[in-house]
KOLMIBA-410325 format. One record per atom (N, C-alpha, C, O, CB): residue in one letter; x, y, z. Coordinates in pm, whole numbers, plus 50000, padded with zeros to 5 digits. Each point is the difference from the previous one (the first is absolute). Glycine has a CB too. Example, Ala and Ser with C-alpha at 12.3 -4.5 7.8 and 13.67 -1.06 7.14 Angstrom:
2
A513194943150780/A499115011950000/A500905012050000/A501044999850066/A497074988550059/S501545022249803/S500825011950006/S499235010950073/S500515011150017/S500674982649768/
# end
This chain:
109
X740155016865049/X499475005250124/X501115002850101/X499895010950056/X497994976749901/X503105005450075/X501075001250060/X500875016050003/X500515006650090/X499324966649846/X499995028949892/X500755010950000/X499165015050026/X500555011049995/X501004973349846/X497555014350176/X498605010250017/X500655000550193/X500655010250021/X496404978549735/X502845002650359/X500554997650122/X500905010750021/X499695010050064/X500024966349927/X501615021649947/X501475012550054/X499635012649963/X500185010050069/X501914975749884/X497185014149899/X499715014149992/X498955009050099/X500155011950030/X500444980149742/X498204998050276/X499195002950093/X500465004550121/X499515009650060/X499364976949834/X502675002250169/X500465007250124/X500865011349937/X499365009550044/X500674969250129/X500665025149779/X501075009449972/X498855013149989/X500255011650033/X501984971149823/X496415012150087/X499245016550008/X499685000750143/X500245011150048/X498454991049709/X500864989550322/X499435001950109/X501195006850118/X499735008350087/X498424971049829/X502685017050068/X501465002050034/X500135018549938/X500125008850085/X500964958249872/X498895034749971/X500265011849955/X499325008550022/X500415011649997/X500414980649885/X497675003850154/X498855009750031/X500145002750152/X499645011050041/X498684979949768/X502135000850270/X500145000350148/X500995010850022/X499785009850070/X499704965449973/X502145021249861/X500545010250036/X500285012550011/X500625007150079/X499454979349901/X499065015449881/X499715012949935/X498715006450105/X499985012349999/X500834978549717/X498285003550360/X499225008150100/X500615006650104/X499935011750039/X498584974449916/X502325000850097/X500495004650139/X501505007449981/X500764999950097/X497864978650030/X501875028649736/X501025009349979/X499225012349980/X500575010749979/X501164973649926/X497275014850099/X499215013449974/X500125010450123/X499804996550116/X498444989649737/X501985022650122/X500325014750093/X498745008050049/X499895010049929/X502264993849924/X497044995850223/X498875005250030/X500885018650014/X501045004550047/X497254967350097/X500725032649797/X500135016049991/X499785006750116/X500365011850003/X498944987849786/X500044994350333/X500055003550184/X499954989450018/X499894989649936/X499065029350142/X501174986150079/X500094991950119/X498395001650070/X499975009550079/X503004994949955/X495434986749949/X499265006350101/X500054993350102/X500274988950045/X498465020349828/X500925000850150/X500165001250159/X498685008550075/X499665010849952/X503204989950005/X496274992550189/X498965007850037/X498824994449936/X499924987949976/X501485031650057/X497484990649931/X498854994849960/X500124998349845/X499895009349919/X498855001250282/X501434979949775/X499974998049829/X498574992949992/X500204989249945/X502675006349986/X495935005850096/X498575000149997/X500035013049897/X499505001249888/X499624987550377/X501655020449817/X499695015749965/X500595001549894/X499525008749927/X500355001050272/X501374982649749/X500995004049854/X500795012050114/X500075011049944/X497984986249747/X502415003050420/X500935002950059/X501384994749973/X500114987950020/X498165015750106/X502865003049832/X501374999349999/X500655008750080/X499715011850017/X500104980949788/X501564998050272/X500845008650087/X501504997549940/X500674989750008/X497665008550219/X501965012949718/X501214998749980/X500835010650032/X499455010750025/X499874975649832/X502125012850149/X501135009550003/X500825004949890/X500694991549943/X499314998950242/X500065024149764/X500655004749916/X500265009650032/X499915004550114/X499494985849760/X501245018649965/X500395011950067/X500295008849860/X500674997749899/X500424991350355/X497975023849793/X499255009249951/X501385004749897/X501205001250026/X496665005350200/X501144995749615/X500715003249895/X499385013949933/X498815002250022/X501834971649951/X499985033949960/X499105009649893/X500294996449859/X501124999249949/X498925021050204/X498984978049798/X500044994849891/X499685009349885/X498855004249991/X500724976350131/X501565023949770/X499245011549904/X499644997549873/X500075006449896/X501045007650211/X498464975149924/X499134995549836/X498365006750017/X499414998050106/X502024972549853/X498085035349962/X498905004749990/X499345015150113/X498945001950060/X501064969849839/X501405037150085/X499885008750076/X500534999450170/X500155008450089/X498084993849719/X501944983350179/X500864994350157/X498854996650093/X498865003249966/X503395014050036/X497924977850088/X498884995350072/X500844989650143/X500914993249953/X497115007349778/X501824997950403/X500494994650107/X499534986049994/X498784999050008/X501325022450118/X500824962949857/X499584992450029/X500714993350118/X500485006050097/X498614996049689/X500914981650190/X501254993350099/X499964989949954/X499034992649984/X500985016050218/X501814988949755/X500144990850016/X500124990650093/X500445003950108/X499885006049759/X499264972550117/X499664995750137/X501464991849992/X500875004249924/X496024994650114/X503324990250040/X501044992550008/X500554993049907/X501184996749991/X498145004050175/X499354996049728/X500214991649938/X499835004149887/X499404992149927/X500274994950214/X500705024849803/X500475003449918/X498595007249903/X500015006349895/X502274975350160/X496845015050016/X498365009049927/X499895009650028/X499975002750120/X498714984549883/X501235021149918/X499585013749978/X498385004650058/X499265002549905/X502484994749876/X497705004250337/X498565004850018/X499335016649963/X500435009950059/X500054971050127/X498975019549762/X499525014449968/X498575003450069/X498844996749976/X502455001849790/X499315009250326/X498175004550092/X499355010749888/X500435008149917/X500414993350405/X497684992949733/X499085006449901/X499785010350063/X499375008449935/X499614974649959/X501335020650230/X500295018550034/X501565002450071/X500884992550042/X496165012450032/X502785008549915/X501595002850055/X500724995850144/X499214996250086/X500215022849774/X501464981350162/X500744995150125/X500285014850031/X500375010549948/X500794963350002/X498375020250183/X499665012650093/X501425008050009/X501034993450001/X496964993650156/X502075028449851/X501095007550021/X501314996650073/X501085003749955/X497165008950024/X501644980250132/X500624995250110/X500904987549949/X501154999650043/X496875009350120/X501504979749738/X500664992849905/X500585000749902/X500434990549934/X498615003950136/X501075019049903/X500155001049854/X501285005349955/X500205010149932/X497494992850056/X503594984250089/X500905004549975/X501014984849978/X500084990050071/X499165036450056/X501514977549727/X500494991349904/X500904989850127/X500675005050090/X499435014449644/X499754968250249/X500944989150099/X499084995050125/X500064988750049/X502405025049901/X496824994950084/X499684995650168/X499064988649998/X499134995849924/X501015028550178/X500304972849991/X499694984150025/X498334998150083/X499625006350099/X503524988649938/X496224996049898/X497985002250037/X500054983249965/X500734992849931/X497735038249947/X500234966950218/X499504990550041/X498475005749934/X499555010750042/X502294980650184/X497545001949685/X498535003749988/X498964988949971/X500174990149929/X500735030949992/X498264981750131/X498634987549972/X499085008849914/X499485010850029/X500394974050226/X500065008449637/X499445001749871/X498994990249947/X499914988550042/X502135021849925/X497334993849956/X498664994949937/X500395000249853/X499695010749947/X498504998950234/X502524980049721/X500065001749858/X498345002149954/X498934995650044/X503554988249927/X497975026749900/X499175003749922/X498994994649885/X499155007149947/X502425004450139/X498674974949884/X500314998549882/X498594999349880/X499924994449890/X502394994050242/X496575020749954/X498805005349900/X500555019949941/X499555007749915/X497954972150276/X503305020849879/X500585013549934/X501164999049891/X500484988750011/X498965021450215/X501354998649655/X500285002949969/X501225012750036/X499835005650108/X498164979449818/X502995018750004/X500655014749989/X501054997049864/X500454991249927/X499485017350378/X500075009449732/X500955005149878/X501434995750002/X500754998749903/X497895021250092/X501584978150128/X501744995250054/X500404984349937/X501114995649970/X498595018050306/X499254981549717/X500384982149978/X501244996450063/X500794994249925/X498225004149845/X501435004050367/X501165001950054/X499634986450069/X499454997149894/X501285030750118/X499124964050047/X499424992250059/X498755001450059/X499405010749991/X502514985250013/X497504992250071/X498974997950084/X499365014150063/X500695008550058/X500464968049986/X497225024549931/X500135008050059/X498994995050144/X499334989750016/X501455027149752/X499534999050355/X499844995050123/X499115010750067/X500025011449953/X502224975150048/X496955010650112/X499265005150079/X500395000450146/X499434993250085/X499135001049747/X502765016650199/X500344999350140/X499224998850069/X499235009649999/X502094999549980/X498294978550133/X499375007650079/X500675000350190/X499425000450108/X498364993249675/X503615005850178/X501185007650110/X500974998249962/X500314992349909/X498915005950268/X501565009649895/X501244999849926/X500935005150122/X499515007850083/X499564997149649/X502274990850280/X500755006050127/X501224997649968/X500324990549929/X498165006150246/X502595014649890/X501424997149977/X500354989850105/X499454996650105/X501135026549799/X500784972050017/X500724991250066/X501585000950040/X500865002849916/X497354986449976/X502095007850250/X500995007150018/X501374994749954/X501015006850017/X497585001350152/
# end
């Protein structure tokens, strides 16, 4: 029974650390009732599957809006702040990452 003990802490130990090294894919922020996310990235074109406008965010996730980024954004580097609604009862052809439901989006200076 003794030796059943260290192995018990060394898992419990390992499970703790292994949660709290985990990298959450955003930051929410705002109404997360709503599945609201606010994050900062910055707008990519992506030409896998005919190409398509996403953003990358800070942390290194790829978001793919399920409609286009408006004319005014739609230029490779610039820097956006957007509150988004993940998708994750939809699907796409891109499998590029997450996909997203702008619902604003603004440059940042």
């Amino acid at each position: 029974m003794r030796r059943v003990r260290p192995f018990l802490l060394l898992a419990l130990i390992g499970a703790a650390l292994g949660s709290s090294c985990r990298r959450d894919p955003v930051a929410v922020i705002g109404d997360s009732a709503a599945g609201n996310i606010r994050v900062d990235g910055t707008v990519s074109f992506q030409s896998l599957e005919g190409g398509f406008w996403a953003i990358r965010v800070d942390n290194e996730v790829l978001y793919d809006p399920i409609s286009d980024l408006s004319k005014d954004v739609q230029r490779v580097g610039l820097r956006v702040r957007i509150v988004a609604r993940e998708r994750k009862d939809m699907a796409s052809v891109h499998m590029a990452g997450p996909l997203v439901e702008i619902v604003s989006i603004r440059r940042l200076p």
